[in-house]
MOPAC internal coordinates of N, CA, C and O (Angstrom, degrees):
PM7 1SCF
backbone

  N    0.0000 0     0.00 0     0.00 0    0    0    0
  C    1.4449 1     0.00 0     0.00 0    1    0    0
  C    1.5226 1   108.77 1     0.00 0    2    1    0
  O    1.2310 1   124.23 1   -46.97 1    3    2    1
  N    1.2198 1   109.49 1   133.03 1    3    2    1
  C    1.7342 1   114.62 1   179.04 1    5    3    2
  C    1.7379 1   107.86 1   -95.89 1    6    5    3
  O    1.2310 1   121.17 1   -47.53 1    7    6    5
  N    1.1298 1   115.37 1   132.47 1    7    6    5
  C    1.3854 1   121.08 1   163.99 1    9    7    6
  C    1.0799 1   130.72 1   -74.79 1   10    9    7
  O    1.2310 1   116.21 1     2.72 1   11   10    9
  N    1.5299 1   124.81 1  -177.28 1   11   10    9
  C    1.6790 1    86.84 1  -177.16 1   13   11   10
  C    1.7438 1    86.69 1  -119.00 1   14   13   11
  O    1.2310 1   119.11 1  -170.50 1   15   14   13
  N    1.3528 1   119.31 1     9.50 1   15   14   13
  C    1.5321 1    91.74 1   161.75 1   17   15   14
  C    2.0388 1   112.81 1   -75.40 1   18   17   15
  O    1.2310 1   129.22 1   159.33 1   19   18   17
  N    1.6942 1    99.84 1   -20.67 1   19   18   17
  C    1.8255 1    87.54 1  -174.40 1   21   19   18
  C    1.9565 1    88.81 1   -85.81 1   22   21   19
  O    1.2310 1   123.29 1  -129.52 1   23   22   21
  N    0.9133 1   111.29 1    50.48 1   23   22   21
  C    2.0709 1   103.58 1   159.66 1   25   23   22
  C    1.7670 1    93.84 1  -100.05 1   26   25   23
  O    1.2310 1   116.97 1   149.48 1   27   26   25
  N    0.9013 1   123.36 1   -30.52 1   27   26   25
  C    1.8448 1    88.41 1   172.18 1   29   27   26
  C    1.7910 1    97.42 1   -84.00 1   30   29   27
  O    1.2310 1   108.55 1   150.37 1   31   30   29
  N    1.0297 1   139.02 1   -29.63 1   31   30   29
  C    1.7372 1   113.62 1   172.01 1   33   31   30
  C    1.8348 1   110.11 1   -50.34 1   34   33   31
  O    1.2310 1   135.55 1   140.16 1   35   34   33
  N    1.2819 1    87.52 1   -39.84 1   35   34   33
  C    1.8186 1    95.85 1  -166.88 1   37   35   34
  C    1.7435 1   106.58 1  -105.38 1   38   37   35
  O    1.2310 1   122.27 1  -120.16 1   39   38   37
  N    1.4546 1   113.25 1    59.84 1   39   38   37
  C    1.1595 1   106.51 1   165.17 1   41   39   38
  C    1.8910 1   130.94 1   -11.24 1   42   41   39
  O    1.2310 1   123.85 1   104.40 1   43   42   41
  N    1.3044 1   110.22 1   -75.60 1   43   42   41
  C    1.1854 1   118.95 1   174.57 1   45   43   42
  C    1.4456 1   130.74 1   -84.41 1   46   45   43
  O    1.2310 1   130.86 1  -170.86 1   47   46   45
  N    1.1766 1    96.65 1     9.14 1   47   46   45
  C    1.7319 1   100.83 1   140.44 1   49   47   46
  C    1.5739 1   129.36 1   -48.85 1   50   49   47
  O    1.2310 1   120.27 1   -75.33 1   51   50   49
  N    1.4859 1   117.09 1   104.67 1   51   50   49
  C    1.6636 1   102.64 1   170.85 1   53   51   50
  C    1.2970 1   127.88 1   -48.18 1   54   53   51
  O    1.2310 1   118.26 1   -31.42 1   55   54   53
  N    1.3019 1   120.91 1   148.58 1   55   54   53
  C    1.3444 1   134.20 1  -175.49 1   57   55   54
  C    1.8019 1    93.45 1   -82.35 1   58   57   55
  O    1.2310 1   121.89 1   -31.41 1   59   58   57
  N    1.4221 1   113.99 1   148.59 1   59   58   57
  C    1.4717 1   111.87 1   163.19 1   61   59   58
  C    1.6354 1   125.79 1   -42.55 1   62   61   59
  O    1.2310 1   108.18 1   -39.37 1   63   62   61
  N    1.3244 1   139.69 1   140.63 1   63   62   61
  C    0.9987 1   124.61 1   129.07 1   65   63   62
  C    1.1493 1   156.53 1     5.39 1   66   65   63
  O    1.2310 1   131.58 1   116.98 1   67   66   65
  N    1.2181 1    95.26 1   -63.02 1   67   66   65
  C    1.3830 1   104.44 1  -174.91 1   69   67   66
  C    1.8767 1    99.08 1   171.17 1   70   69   67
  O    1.2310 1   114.59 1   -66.19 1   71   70   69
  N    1.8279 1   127.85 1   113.81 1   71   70   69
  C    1.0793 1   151.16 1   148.16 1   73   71   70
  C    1.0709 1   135.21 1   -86.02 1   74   73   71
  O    1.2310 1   114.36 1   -47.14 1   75   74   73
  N    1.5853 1   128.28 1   132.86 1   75   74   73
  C    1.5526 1   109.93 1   173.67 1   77   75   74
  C    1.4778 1    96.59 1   171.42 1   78   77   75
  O    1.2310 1   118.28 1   -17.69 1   79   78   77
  N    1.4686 1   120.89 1   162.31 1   79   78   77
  C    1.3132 1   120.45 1   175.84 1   81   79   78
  C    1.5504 1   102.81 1   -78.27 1   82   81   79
  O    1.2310 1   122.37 1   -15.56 1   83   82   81
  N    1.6621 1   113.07 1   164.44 1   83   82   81
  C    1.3692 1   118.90 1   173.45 1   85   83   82
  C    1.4332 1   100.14 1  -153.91 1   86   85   83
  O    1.2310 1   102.52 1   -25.07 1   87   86   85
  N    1.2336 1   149.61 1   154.93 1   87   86   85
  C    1.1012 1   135.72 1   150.76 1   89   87   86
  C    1.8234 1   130.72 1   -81.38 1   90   89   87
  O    1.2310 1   128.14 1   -54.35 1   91   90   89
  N    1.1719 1   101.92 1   125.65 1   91   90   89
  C    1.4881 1   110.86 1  -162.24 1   93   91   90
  C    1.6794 1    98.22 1   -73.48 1   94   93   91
  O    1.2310 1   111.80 1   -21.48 1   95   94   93
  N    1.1075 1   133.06 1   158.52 1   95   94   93
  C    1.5493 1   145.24 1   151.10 1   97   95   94
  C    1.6421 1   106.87 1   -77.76 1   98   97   95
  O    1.2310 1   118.45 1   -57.11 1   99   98   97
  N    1.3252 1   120.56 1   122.89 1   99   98   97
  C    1.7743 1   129.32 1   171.23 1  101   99   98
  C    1.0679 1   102.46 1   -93.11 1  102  101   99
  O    1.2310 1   103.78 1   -49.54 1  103  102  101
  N    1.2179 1   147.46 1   130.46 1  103  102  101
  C    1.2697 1   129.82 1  -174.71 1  105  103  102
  C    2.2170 1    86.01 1  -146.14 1  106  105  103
  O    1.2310 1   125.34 1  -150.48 1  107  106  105
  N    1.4157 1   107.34 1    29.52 1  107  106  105
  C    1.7366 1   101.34 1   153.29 1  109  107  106
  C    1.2754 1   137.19 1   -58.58 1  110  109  107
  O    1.2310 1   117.33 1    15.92 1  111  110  109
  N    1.7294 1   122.68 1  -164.08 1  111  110  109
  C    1.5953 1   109.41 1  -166.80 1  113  111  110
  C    1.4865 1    82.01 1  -109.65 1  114  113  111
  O    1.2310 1   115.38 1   173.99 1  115  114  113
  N    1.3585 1   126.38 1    -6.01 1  115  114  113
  C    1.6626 1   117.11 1   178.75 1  117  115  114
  C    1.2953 1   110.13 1  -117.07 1  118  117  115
  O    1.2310 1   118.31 1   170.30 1  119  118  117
  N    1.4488 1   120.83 1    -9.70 1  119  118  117
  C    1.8115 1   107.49 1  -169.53 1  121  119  118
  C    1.9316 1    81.79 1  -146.84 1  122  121  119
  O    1.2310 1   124.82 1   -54.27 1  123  122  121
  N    1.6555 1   108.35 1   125.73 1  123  122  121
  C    1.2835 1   110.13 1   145.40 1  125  123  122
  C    1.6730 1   115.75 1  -136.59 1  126  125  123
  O    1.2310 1   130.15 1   -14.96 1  127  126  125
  N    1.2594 1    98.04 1   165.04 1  127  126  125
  C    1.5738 1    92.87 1  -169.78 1  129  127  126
  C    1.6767 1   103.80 1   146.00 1  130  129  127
  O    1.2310 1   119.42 1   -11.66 1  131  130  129
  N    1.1722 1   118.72 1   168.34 1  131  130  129
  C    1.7220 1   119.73 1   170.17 1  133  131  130
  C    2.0169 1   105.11 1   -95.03 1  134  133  131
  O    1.2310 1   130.40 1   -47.16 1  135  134  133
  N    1.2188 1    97.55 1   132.84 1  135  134  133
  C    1.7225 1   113.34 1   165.05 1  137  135  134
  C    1.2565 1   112.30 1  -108.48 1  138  137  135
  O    1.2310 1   116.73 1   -34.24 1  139  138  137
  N    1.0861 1   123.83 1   145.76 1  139  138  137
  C    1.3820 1   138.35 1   155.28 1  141  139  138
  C    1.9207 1   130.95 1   -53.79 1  142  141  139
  O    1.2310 1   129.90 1   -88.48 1  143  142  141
  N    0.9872 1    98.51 1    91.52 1  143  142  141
  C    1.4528 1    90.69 1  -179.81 1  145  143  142
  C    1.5050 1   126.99 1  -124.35 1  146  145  143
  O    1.2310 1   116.57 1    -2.08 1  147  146  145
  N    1.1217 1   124.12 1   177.92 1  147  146  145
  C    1.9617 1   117.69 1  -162.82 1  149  147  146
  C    1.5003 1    73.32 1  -122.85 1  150  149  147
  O    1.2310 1   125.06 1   -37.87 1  151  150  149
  N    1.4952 1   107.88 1   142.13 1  151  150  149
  C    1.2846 1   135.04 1  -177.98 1  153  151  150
  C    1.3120 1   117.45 1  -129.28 1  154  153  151
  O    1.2310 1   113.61 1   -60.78 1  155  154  153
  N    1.3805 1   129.69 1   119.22 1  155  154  153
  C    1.2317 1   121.70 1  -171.03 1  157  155  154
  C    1.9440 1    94.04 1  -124.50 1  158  157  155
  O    1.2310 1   130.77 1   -49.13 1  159  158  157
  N    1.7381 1    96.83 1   130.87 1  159  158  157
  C    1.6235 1   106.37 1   168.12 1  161  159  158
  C    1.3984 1   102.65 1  -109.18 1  162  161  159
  O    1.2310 1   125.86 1   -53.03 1  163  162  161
  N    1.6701 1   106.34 1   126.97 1  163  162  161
  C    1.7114 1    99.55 1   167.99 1  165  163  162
  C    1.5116 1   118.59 1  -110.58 1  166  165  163
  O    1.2310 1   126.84 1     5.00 1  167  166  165
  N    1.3641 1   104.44 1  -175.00 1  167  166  165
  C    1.6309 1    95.56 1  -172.56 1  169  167  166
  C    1.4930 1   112.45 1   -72.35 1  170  169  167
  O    1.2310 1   107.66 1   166.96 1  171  170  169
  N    1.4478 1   140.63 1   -13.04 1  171  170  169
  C    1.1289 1   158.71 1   140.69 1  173  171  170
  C    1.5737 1   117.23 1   -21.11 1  174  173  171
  O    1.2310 1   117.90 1   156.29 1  175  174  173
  N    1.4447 1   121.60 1   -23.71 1  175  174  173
  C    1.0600 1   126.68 1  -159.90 1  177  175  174
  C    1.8048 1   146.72 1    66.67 1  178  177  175
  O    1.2310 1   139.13 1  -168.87 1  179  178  177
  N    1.4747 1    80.50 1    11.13 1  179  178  177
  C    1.7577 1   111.44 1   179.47 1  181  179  178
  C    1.6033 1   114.50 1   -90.55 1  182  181  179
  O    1.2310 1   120.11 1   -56.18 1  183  182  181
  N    0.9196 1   117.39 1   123.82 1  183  182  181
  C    1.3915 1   132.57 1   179.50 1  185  183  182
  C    2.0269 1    94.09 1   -99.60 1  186  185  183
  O    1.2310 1   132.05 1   -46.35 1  187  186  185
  N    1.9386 1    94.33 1   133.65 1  187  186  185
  C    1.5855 1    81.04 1  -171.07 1  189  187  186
  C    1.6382 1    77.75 1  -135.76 1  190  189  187
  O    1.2310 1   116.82 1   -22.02 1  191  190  189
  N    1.3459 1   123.65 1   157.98 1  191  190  189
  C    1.6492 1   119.54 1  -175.47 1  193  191  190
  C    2.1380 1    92.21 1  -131.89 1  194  193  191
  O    1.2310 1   122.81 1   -34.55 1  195  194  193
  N    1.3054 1   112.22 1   145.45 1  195  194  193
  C    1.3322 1   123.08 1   161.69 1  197  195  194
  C    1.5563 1   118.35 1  -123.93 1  198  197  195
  O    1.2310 1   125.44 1    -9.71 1  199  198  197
  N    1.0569 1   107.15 1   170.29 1  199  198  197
  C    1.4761 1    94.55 1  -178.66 1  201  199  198
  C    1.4162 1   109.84 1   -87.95 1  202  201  199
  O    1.2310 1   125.62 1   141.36 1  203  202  201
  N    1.7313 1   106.80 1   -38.64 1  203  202  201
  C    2.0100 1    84.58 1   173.76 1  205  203  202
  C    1.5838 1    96.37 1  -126.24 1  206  205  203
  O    1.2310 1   120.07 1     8.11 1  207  206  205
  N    1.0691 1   117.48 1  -171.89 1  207  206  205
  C    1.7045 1   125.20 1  -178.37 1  209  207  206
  C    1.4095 1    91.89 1   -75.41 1  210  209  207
  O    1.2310 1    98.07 1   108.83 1  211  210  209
  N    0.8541 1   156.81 1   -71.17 1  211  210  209
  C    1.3993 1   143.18 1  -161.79 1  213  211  210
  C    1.0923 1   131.39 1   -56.67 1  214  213  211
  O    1.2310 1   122.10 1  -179.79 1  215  214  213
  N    1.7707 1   113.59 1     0.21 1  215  214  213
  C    1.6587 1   124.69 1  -164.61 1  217  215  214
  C    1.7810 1    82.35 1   -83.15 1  218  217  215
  O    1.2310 1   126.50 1   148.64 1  219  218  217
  N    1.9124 1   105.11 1   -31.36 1  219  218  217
  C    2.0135 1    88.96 1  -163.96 1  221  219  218
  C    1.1790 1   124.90 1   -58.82 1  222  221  219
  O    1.2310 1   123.74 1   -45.74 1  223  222  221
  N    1.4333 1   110.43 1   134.26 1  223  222  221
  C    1.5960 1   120.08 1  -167.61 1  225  223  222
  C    1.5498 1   120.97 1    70.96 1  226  225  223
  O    1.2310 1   119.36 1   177.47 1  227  226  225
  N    1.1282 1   118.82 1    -2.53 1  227  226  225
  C    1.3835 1   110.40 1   161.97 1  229  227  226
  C    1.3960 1   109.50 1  -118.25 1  230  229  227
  O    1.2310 1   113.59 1   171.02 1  231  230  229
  N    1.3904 1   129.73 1    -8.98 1  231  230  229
  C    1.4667 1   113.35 1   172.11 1  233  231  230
  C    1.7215 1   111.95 1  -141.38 1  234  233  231
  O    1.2310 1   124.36 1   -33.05 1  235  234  233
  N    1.4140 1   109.24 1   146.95 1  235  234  233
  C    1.1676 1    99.49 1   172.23 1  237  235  234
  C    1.3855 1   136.07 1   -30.86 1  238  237  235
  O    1.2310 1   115.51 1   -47.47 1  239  238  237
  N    1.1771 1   126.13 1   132.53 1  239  238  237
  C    2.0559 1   119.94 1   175.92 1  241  239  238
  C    1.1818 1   107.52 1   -55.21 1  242  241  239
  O    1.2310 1   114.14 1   -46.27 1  243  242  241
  N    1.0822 1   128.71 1   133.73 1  243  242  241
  C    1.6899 1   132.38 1   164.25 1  245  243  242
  C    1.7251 1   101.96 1   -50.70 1  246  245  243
  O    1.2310 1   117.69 1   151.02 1  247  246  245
  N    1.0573 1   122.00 1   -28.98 1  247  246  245
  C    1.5712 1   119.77 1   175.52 1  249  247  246
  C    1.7541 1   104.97 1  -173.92 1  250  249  247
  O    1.2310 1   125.32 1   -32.41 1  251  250  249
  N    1.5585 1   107.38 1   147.59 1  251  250  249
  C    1.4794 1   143.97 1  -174.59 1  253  251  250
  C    1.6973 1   110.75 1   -97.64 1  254  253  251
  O    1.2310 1   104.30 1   -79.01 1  255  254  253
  N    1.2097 1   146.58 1   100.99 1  255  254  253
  C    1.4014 1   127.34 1   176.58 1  257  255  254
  C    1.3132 1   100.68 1  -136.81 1  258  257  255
  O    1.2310 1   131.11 1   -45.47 1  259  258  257
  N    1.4275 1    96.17 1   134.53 1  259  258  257
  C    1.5503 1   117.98 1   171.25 1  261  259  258
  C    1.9750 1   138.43 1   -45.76 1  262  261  259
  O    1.2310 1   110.79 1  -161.70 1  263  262  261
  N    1.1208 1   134.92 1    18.30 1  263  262  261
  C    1.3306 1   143.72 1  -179.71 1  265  263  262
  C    1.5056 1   106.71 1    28.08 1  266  265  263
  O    1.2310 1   129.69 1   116.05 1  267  266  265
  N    1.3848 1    98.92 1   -63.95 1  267  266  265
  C    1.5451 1   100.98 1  -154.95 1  269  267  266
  C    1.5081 1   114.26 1   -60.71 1  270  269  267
  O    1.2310 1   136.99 1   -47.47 1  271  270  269
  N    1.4493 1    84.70 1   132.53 1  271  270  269
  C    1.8656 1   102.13 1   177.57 1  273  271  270
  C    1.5936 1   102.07 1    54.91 1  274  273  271
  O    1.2310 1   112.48 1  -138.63 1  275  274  273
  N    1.6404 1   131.80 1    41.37 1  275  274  273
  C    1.3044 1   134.15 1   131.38 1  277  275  274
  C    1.5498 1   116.08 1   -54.47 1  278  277  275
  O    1.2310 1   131.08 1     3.85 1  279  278  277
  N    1.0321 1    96.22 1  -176.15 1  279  278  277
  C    1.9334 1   114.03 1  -178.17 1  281  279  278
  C    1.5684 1    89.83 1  -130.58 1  282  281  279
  O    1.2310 1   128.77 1   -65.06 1  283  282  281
  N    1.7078 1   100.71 1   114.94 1  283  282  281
  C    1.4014 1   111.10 1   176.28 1  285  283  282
  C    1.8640 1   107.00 1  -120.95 1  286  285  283
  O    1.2310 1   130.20 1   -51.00 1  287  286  285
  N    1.2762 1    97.94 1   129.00 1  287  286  285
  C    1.7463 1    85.52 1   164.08 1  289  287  286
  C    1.5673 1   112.03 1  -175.87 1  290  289  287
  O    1.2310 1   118.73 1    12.66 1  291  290  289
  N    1.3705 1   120.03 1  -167.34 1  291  290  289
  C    1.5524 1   122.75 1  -175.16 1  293  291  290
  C    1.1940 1    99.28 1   -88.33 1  294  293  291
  O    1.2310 1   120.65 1   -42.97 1  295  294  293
  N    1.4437 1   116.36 1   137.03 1  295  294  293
  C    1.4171 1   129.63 1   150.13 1  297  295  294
  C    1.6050 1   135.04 1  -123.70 1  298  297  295
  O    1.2310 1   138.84 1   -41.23 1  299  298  297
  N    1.4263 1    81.08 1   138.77 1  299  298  297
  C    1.5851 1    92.32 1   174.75 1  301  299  298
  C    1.4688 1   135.16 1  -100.76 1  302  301  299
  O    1.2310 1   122.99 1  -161.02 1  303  302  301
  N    0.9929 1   111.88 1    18.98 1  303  302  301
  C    1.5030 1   116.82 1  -159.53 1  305  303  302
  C    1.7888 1   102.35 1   -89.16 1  306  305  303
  O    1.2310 1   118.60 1   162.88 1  307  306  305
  N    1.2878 1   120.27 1   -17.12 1  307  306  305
  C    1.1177 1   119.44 1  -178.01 1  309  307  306
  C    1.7012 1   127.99 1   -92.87 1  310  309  307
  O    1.2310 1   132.06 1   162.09 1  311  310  309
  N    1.6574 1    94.32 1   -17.91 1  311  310  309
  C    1.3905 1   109.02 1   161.94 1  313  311  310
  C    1.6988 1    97.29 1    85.84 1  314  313  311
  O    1.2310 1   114.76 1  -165.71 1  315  314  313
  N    1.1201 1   127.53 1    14.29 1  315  314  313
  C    1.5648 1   129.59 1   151.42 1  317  315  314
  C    0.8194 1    84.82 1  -121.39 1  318  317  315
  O    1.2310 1   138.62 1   -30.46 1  319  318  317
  N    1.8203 1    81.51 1   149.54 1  319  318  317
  C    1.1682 1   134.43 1   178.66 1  321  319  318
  C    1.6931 1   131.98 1   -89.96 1  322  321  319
  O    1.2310 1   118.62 1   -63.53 1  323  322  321
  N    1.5331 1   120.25 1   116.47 1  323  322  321
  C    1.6391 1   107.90 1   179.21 1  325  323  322
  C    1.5479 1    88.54 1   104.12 1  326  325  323
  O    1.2310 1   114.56 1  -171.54 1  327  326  325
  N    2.0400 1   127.91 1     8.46 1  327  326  325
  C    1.2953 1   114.90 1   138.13 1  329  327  326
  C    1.5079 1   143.84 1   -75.88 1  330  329  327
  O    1.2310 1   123.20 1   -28.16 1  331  330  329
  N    1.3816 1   111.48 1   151.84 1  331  330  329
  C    1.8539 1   119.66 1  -179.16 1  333  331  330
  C    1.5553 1   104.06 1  -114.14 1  334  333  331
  O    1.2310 1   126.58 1     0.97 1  335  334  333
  N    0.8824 1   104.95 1  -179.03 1  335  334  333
  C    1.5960 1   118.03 1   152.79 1  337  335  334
  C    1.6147 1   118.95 1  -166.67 1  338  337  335
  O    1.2310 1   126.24 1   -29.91 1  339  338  337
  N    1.3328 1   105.61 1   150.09 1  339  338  337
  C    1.4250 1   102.61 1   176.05 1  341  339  338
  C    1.9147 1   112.83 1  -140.70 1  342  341  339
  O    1.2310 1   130.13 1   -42.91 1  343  342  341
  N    1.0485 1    98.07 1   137.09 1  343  342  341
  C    1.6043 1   122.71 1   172.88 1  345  343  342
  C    1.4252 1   122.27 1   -77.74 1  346  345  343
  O    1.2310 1   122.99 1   -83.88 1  347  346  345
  N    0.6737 1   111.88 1    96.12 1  347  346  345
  C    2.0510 1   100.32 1   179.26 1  349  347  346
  C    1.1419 1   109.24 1   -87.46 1  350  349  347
  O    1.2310 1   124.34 1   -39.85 1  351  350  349
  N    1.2017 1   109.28 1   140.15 1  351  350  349
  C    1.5125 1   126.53 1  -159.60 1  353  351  350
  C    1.8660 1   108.46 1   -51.19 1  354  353  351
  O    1.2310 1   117.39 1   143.53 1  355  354  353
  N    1.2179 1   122.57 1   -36.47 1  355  354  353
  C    1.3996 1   117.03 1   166.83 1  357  355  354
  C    1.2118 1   106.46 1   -63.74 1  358  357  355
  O    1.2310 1   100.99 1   179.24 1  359  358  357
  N    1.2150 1   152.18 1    -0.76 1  359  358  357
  C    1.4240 1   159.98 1   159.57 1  361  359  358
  C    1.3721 1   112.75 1    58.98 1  362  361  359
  O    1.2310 1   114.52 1  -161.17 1  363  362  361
  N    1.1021 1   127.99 1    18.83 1  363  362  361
  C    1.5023 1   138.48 1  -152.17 1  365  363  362
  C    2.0028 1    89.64 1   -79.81 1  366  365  363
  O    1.2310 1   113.51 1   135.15 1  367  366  365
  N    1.0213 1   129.88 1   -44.85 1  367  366  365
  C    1.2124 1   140.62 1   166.05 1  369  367  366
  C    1.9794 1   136.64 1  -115.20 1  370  369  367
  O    1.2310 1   132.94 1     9.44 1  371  370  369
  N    1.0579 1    92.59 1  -170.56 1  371  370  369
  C    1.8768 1    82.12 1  -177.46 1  373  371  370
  C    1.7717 1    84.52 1  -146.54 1  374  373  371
  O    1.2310 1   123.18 1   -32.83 1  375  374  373
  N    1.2743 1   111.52 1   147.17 1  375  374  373
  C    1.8847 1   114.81 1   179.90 1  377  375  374
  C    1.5397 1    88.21 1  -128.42 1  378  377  375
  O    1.2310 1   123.64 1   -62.95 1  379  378  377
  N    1.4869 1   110.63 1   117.05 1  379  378  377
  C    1.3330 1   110.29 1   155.40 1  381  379  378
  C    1.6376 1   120.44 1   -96.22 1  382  381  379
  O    1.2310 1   118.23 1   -29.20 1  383  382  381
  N    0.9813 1   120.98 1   150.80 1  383  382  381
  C    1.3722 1   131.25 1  -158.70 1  385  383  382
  C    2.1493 1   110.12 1  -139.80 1  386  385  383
  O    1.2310 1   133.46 1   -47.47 1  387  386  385
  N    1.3118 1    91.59 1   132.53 1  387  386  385
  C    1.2185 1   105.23 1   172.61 1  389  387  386
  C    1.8926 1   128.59 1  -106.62 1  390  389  387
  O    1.2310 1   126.01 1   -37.47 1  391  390  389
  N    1.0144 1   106.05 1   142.53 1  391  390  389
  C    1.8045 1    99.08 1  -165.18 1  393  391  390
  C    1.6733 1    91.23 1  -118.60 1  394  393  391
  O    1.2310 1   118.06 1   -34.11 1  395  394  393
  N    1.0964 1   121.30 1   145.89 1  395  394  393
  C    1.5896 1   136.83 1   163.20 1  397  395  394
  C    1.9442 1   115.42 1   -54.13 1  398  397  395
  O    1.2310 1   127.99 1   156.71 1  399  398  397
  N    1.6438 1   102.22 1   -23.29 1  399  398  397
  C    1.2347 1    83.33 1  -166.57 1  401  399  398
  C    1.9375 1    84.34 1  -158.06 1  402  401  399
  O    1.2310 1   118.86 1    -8.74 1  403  402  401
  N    1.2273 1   119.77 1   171.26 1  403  402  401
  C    1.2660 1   122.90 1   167.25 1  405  403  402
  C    1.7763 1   105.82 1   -70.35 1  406  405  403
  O    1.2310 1   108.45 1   147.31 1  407  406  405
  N    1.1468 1   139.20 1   -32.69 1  407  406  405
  C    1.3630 1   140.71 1  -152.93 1  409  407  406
  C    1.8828 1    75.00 1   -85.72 1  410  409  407
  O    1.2310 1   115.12 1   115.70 1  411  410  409
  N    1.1645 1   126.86 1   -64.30 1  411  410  409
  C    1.7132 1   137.94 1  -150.58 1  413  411  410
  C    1.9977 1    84.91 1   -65.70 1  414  413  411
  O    1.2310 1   124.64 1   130.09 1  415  414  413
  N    0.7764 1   108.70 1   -49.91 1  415  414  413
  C    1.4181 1   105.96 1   173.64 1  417  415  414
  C    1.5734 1   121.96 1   -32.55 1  418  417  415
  O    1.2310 1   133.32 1   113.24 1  419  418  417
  N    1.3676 1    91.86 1   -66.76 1  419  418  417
  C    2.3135 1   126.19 1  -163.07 1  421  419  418
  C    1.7346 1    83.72 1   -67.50 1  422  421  419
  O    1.2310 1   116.70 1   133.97 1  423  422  421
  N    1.2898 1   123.89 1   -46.03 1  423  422  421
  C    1.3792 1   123.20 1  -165.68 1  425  423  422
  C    1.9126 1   114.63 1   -64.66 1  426  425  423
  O    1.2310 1   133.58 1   145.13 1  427  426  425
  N    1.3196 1    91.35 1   -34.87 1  427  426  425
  C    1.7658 1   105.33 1  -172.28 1  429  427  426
  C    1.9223 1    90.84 1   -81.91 1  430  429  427
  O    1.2310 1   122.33 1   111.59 1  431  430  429
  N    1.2119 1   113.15 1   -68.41 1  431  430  429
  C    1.5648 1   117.66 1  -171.31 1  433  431  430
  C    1.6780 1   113.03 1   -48.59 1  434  433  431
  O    1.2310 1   117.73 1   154.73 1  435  434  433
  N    1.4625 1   121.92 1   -25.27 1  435  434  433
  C    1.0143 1   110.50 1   156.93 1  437  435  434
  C    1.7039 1   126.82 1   -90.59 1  438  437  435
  O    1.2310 1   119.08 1   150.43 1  439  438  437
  N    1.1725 1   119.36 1   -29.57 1  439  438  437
  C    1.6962 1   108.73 1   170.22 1  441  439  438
  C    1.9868 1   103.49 1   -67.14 1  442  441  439
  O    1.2310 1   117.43 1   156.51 1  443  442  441
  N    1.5760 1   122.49 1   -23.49 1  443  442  441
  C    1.1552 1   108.17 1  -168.08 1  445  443  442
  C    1.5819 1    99.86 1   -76.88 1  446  445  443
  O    1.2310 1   118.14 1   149.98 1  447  446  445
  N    1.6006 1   121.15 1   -30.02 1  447  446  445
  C    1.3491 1   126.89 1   167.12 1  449  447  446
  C    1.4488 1   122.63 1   -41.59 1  450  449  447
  O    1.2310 1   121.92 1   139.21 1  451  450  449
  N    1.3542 1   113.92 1   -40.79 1  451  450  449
  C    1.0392 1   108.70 1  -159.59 1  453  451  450
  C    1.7258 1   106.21 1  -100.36 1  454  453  451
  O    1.2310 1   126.40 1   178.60 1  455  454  453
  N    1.1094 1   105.30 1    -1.40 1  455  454  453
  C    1.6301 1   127.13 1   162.18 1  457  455  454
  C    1.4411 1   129.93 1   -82.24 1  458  457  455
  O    1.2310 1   131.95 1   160.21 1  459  458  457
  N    1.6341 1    94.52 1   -19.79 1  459  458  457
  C    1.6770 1   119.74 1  -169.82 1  461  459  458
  C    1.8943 1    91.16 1   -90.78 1  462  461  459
  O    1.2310 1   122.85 1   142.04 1  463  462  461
  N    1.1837 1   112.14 1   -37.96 1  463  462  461
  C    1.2976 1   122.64 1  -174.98 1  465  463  462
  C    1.6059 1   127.62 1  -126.87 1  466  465  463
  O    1.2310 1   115.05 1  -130.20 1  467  466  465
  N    1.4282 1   126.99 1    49.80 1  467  466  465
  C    0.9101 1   159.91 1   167.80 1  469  467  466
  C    1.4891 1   114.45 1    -9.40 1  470  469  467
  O    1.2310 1   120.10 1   180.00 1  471  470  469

């Protein structure tokens, strides 16, 4: 795995996709509620989440999920505004996700699109 402080050793290493915090939905039997997390999409089609921006490349992802051929889209069922959600194709779960703004939203749903469909 390349970090992205060794991208000047590794010139041609791709840059991510698409990074940025979002707030995740918890939906456990001890913690529910939205957290804050730094999300990194790579060209691989892996969605990887940390808890703060500084964990990338120095600490394991709190979790790895597969893009391709998920079910990505807007939802409303929660009654905020500037939510997504996505399904990964093993369907074993659903990740709802929160964006700061409609633009931070359109920006994630299309790089996750184009990860969903390779």
């Amino acid at each position: 795995m390349v970090v992205a402080s060794d991208i000047s050793r590794y010139p041609n290493t791709p840059r991510p996709t698409c990074r940025g915090y979002l707030h995740k939905r918890t939906q456990s039997a001890i913690l529910k509620g939205w957290r804050k997390r730094w999300f990194v999409l790579r060209h691989n089609g892996y969605l990887y989440y940390y808890k703060h921006k500084k964990d990338e490349g120095k600490c394991r992802p709190l979790e790895v999920t597969k893009l391709e051929g998920a079910e990505i889209g807007v939802d409303t069922s929660s009654g905020k505004p500037f939510v997504f959600k996505c399904i990964p194709q093993n369907g074993n779960r659903i990740f709802y996700f929160c964006a700061t703004s409609n633009q931070e939203m359109k920006r994630w749903l299309e790089a996750m699109d184009k990860a969903v469909h390779p």
